[in-house]
N, C-alpha and C positions, 0 to 999 in steps of 0.2 A: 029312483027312476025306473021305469018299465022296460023291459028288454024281454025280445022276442025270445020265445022259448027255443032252448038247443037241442039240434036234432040226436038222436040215440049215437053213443059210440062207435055200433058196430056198424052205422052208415060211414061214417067217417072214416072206420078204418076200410072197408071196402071200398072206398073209391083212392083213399090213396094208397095201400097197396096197389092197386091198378096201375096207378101213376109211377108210382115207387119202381114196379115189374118195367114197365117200359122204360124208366131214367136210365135205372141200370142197367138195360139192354143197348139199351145208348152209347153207354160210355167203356162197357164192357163187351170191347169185340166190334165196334161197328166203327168208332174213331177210325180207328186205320185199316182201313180197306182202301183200294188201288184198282187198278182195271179200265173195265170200260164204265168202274159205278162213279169214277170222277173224283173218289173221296181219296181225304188227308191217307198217304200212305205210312203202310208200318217199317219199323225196322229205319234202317240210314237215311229215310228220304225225309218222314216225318222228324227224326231225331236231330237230322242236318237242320231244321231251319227253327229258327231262333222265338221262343214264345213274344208275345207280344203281351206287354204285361198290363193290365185294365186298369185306368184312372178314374177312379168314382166320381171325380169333379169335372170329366169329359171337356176338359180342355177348356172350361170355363169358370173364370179368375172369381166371379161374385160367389159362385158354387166354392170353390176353396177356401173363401174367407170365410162362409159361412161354415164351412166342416172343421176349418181351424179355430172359428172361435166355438163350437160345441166340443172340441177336445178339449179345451181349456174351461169347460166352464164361465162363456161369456155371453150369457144371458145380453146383455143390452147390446155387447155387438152383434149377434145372432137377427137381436130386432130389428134394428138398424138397419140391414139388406130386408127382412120379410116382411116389414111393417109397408114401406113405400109399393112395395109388391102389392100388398092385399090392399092398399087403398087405391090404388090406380085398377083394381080389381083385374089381375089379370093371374088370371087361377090356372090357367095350365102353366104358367111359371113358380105359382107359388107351389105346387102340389109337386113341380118338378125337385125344387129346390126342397122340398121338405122332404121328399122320400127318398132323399142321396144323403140327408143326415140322420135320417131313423135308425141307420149300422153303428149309430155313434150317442157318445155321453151317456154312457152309464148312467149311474143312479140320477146322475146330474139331471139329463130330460125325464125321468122318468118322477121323481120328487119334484119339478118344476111346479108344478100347479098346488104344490103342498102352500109356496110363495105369492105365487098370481093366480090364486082359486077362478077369480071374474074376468080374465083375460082370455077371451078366445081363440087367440092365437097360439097362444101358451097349450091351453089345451088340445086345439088342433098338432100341434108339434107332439105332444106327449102322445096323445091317443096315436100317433103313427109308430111313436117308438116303443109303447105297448104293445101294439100290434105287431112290431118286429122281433121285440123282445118273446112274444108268445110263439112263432115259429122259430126261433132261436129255439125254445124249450122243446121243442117238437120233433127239431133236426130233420135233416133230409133225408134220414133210414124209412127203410119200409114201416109198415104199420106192425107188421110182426115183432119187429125189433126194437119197436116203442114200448116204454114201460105204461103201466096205468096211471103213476106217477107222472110222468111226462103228458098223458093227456091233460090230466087231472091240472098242471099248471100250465098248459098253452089252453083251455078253456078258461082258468082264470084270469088269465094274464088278456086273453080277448073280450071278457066279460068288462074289466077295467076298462080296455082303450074303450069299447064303444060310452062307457059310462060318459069320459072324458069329452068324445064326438058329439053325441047327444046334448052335454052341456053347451057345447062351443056353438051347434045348430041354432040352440033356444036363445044364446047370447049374441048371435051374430047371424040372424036367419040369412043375410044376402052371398053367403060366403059360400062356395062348392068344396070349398078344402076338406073339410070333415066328412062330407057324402065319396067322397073320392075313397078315403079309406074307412067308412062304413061299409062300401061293395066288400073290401078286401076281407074284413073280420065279417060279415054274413056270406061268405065262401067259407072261411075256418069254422062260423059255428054252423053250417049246413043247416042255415035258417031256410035255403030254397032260392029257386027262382025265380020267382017270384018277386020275393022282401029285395032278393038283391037289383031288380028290375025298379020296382020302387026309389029304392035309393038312388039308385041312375039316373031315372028320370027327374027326382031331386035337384040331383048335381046338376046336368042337364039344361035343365031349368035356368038355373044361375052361369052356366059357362055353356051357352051351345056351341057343340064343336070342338069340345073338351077330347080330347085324344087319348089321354089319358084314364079317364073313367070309360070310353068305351073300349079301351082295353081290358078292365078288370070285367064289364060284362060282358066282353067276349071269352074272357076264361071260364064265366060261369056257366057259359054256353057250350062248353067246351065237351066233347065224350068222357072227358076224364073225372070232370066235373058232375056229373050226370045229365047232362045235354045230348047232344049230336051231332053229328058234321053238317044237316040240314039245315038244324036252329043256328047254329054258328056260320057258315055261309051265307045263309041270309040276312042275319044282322051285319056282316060284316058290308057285304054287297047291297044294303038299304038305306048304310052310313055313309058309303061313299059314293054311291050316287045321286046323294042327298048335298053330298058335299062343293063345294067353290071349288073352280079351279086352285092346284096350289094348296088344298087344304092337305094337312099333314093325317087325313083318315085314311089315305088312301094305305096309310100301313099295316091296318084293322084288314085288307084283302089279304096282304103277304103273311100277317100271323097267323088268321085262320087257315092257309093252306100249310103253314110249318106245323101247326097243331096235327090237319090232318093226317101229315105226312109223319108224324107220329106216332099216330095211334096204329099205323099199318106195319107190320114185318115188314122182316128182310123181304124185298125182290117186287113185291106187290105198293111199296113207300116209292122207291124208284121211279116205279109205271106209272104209278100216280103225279109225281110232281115233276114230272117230264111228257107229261101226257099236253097233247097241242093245245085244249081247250086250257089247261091251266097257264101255261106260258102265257097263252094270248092274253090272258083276264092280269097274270101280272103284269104284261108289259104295257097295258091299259092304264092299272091304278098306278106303274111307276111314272108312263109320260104325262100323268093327270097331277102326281102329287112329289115326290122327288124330284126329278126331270124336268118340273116346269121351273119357268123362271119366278114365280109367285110363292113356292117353298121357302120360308123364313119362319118355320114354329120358334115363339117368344122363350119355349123350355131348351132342347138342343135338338141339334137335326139328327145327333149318330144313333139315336132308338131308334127309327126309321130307315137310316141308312144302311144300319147295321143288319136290319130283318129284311131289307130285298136284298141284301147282297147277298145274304144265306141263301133267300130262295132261290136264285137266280143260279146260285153255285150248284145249289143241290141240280138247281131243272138242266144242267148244264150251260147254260145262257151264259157263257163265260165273258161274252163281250159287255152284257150290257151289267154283269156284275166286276168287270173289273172299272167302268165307268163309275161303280158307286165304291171301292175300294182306294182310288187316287182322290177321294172327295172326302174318305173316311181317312187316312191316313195311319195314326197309331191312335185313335178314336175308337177302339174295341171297345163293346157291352159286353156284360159275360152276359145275359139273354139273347139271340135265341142259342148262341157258340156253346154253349153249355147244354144240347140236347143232343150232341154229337163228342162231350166228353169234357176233358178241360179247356175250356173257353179262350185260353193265353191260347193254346199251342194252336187250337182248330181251327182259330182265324188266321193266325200266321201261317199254316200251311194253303187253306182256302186260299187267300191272299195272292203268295206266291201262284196257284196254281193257275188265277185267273189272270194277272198281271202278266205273265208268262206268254201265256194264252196269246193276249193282245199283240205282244210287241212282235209276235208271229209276223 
């Protein structure tokens, strides 16, 4: 099967160095700061307050079973929860549910389709934990600290899953599972913009409104990615005013301004996501799409809950993020809590600082 050709190494390590440069500026030295920047403090204040440790199955019991039966090796109970999924065709559940077990089953998902070659869904599962399995091999170190070695097998290991995607597309043309993590391995092979636009509108196609895939092309949009904070605002803000009330894109606004708020140093990050036009534009997409009473995405509410409440934290909006923090509970994502350090600790102190806040 044909597969788009891979862009040169040394793009790939150029942009994620970039990325790499900014994580670890993140997590080193910006964690805990104090003051008037609003952030998780250092020292007794951050230390005093208790991590909050992240459930991958995000407090939802069908998620568990399904992560319990891929530790064990339980192919037919695995099916069992994603089969009724995919044929009631509700693909932001099922894309939810499969990319909370791609961190799981060793060889087990990865040899599956050695079994069920003509099963689509089998497929689809495997091409995700290929695809996890390939940034496994990659690791989160800079690009300088990647071996060639380590290229050499997260492009193989991406070459595989899309093989896998491809199959499941041509077996199961109605299904958006596969284009969902099609975007994610043409981000890893720096196939482009483009191919990964493609894919999207694929998915798209088969799930409009899919929250989930327009998340991955919004990372592809992303500066870090080689996009722009322009291209990425706009899709972000053309998704969700495109959107129903109550639709869960409204959190494709709050990503893209954590993104921005990213790519900016110390002091000029701040000014940025504390800046009036952006508050206002969040507290638009939160009363349109958290906030409203029509908020029931069929995957889980806390990806969404969990990325305004950052923003809302960082822009100081402590009110309207401890509103989304009593709603979140012990519901932590380590996304976006991990652009700010370790994920347990930075939400448990966020947390506290906005909870706090309120009962003022």
């Amino acid at each position: 099967m044909a597969i788009a050709a891979v862009a040169a190494a040394s793009v790939i390590r150029g942009l994620s160095s970039r990325y790499g440069a900014q994580r670890s500026r993140r997590a080193a030295g910006r964690t805990g700061q104090s003051g008037q920047t609003g952030r998780a403090g250092r020292g007794a204040q951050a230390e005093a307050v208790r991590p909050v440790p992240i459930d991958r199955s995000h407090g939802d019991p069908e998620l568990a079973a399904l992560r319990q039966a891929a530790r064990v090796a339980d192919w037919p109970a695995m099916e069992a929860i994603l089969r009724p999924v995919r044929e009631r065709a509700d693909f932001e559940r099922l894309t939810f549910l499969i990319g909370n077990v791609e961190d799981l089953g060793g060889d087990f998902l990865l040899k599956l389709p050695e079994q069920l070659p003509g099963d689509p869904l089998v497929l689809s599962v495997a091409g995700a934990r290929h695809s996890a399995w390939a940034w496994e091999a990659r690791t989160g170190y800079r690009a300088s600290q990647v071996s060639e070695e380590q290229f050499k097998v997260f492009h193989e290991r991406l070459r595989i899953a899309e093989e896998y995607l491809y199959t499941a597309v041509e077996l199961d043309p109605d299904s958006a599972a596969p284009w969902y993590t099609l975007c994610v391995t043409s981000r890893g092979l720096e196939h482009g913009a483009e191919i990964t636009r493609r894919r999207f509108e694929a998915g798209i196609r088969r799930a409009p409104g899919h929250v989930g895939l327009h998340r991955q092309m919004l990372q592809q949009l992303c500066a870090k990615w080689g996009g722009s904070h322009e291209q990425m605002h706009a899709f972000a803000t053309g998704a969700f005013d495109a959107a129903p009330p109550g639709s869960g894109l409204g959190e494709v606004v709050a990503q893209a301004h954590l993104e921005h708020w990213l790519d900016l140093e110390q002091g000029p990050d701040d000014e940025y996501i504390r800046g009036t036009a952006v508050v206002q534009e969040l507290r638009r997409a939160a009363d349109t799409s958290v906030f409203h009473p029509a908020f029931a995405p069929t995957s889980s509410p806390y990806t969404a809950l969990n990325a305004f409440a950052m923003a809302f934290w960082l822009a100081d909006d402590k009110e309207a993020a401890g509103r989304l923090f009593e709603r979140i509970g012990d519901h932590a994502t380590k996304a976006p809590w991990r652009y700010r350090g370790d994920p347990e600790r930075v939400f448990a102190v966020a947390r506290q600082d906005c909870v706090k806040k309120r009962k003022k």
